[in-house]
C-alpha positions in Angstrom: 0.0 0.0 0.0 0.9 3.9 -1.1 2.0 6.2 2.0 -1.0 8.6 0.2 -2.9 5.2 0.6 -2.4 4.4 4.1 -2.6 8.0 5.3 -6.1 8.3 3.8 -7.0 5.5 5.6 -6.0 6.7 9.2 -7.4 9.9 8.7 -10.0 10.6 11.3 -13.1 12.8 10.4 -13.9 15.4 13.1 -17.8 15.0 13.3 -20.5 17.6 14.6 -24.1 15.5 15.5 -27.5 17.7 14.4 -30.7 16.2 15.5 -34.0 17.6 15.4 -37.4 17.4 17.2 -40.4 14.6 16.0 -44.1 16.9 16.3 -44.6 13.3 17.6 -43.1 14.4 21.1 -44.9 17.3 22.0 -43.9 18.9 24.9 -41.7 16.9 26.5 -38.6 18.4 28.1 -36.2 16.6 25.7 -38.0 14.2 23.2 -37.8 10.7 23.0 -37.0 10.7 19.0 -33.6 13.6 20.1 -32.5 10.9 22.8 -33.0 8.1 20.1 -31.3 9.9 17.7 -28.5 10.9 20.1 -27.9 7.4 20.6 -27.8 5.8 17.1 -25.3 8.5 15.9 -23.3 8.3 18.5 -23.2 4.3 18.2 -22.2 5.4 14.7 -19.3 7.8 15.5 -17.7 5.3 17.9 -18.2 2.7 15.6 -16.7 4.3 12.9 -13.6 5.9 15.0 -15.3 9.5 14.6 -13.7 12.4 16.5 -17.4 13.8 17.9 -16.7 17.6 17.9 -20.5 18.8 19.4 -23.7 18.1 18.9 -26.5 20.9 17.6 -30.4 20.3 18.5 -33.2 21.2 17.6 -35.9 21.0 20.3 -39.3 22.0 20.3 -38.1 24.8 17.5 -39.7 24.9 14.1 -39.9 27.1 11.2 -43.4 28.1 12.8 -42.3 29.5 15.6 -38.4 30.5 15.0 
């Protein structure tokens, strides 16, 4: 394998998470479908070796009432 080759491969991606509120939820105080999707992309970044930089949510805002 190339140097170019193998440095591609352990190159690590720096990774921000955004996840948005389900009108499902309501009002909850955090909604079940940000704490589900917190946890699947999370399981994704570690299985992936991700660098997880911060996470951006959107909770309870939507283009009605921004």
């Amino acid at each position: 394998m190339s140097f170019s080759n193998q440095n591609a491969i352990n190159k690590a991606f720096k990774v921000g998470i955004y996840i948005r509120l389900s009108r499902e939820d309501g009002d909850k105080l955090e909604s079940d479908s940000i704490s589900n999707q917190r946890d699947i992309l999370q399981r994704y970044i570690k299985e992936n070796q991700l660098i997880f930089i911060d996470e951006y949510k959107d909770d309870g805002i939507s283009r009605n009432n921004f």
